[in-house]
N, C-alpha and C positions, 0 to 999 in steps of 0.2 A: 485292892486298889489303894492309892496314895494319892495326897498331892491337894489344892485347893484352887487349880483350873476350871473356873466356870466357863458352861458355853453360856455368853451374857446376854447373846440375843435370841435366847430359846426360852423363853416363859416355864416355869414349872407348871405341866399340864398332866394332872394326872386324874381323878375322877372326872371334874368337870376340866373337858379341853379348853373349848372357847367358849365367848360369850359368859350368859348367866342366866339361873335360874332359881324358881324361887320354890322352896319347900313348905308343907303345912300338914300337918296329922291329927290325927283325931287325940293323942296324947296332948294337942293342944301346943307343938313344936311351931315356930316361926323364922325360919331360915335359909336368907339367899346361901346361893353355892355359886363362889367367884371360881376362875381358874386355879387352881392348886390345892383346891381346897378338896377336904372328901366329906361325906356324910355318912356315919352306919349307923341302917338303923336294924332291928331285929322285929322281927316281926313275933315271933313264939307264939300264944295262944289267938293272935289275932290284931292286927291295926290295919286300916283305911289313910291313903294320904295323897297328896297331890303334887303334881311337878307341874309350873307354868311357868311362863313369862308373866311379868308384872304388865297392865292393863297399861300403863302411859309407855310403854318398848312395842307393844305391839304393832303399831303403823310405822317402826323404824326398819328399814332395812338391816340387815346382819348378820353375821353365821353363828350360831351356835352349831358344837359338837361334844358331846359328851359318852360316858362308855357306864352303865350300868351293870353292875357285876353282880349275880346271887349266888351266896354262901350258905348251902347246906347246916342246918344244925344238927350235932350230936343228939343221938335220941333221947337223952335226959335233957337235952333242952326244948325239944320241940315246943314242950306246952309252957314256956316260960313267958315273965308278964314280958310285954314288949317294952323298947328303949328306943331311943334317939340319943345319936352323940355328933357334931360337927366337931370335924378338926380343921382348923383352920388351914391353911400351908403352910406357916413360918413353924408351926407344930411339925412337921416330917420332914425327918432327916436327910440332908444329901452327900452322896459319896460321888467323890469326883475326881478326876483323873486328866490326862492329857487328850483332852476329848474324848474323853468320857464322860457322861454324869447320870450316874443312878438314886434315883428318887427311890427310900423304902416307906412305900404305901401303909405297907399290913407285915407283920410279921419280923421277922431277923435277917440281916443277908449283908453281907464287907464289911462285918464289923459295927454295923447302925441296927440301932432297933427303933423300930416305929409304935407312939404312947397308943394307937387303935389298939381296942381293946374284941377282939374277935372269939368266938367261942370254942373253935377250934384250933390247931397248927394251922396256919395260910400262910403262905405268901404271894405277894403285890407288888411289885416292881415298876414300875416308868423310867424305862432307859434309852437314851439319846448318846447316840455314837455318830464321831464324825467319819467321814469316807476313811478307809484304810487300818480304823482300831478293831481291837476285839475287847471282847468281854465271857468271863467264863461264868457258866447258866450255874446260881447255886443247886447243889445237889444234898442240901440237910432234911428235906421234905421227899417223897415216895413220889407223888405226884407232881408233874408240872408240864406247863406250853405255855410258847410264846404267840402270840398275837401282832402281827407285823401291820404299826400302823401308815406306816411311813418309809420310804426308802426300799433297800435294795441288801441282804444278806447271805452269807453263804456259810453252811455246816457241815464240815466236815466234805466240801467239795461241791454240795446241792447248794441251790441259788434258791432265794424263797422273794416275790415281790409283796405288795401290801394288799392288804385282806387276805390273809393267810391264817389259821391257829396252828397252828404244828404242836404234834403232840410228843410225848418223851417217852424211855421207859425208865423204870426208879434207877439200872442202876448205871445209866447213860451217863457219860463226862462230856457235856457238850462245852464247848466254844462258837462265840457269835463273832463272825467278824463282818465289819462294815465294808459293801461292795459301791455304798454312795453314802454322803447323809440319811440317817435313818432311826426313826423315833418305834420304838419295842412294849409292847406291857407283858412282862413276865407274870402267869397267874401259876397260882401251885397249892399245897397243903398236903395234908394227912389222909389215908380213904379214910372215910364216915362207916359205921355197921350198916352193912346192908344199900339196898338201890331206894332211890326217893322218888316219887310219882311227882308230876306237873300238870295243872289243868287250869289253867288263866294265869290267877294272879297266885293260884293257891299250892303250896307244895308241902308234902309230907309224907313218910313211910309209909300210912297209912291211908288204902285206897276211902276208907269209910269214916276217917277226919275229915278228909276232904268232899267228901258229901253233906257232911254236918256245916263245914264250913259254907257252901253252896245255900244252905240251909238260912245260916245266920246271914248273909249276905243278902239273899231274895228278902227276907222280914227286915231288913238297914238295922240288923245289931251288932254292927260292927263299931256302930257311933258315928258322928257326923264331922267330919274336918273342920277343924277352928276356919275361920271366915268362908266357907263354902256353902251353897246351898244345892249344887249339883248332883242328883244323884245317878249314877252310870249303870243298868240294867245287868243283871246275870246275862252273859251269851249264853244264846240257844243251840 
């Protein structure tokens, strides 16, 4: 894609949609997350953290929507110290087109490269197409699907509406094209070694990490979230 046609009354929404929210971790992190903006953080041998609304929003009517995304770690990272990093919005790059405009979140894709700093090959995508364009789905990662947040498209002849993930195979030539206005998050990457187990909040190759993690979570040595005093129980 070419060209520097913004759509001007489309907000870059790409981790946090709408609205706002405010971050806090036991690393001791303090960070709203406006519209555009993203947050990664890594979790590795272990962090505790919190997502709210700030206490004076709360009796305001509003919509927030946001899209939480989790990124498997390479097995030599699993037990790495954890991090927090905000990127702002004016930080990620945009490719834009004649009603086109692709936001690159995470990773590489038209040419832009996005400064998130991920542990693996990813890629993150926020693409907004106007009724009648298309866009070709990059194919430099093995894995990928789009997430139809908004609107109406059609591949390769199938019509997809919204709430949709569609999945790909590596070595698929997809084209998206726009059957209305229609807002897209392409998610993608490299496979990881091996399958990852999930059990709450907790994820790791390793089913007997995450008993240990259970472990440290029931005793609170995870640490305590800067300005929190809440503490939220192991599920039974």
């Amino acid at each position: 894609m070419s060209g520097r046609t913004r759509i001007s009354d489309w907000p870059p929404l790409p981790n946090m949609l709408e609205g706002a929210i405010f971050h806090r971790d036991t690393l001791g992190s303090r960070q709203p997350i406006l519209p555009g903006a993203i947050n990664w953080m890594t979790a590795g041998k272990g962090i505790a953290h919190s997502e709210r609304s700030e206490a004076d929003t709360r009796n305001i009517e509003r919509r927030m929507l946001a899209l939480q995304n989790w990124v498997a770690l390479p097995l030599d990272k699993e037990e790495a110290d954890p991090a927090f990093i905000h990127y702002p919005a004016d930080t990620l790059p945009t490719v834009t087109d004649v009603g086109v405009e692709a936001r690159v979140l995470v990773g590489v894709a038209f040419g832009a490269r996005s400064p998130v700093q991920a542990q693996s090959e990813t890629l993150y995508l926020d693409i907004r197409l106007e009724t009648g364009q298309s866009i070709p789905l990059p194919h430099e990662v093995a894995e990928r699907a789009i997430y139809v947040l908004d609107g109406r498209i059609d591949i390769a002849g199938d019509v997809f509406d919204p709430a949709r993930l569609l999945l790909f195979r590596p070595d698929d030539r997809i084209t998206v094209r726009a059957l209305a206005r229609s807002h897209l998050i392409v998610l993608g990457g490299d496979p990881l070694e091996g399958p990852r187990h999930i059990w709450w909040n907790f994820v790791s190759s390793r089913l007997d990490r995450i008993e240990a993690a259970k472990a440290d979570w029931k005793a609170n040595r995870f640490g305590q979230v800067v300005d929190e005093t809440e503490f939220i129980p192991l599920p039974k």
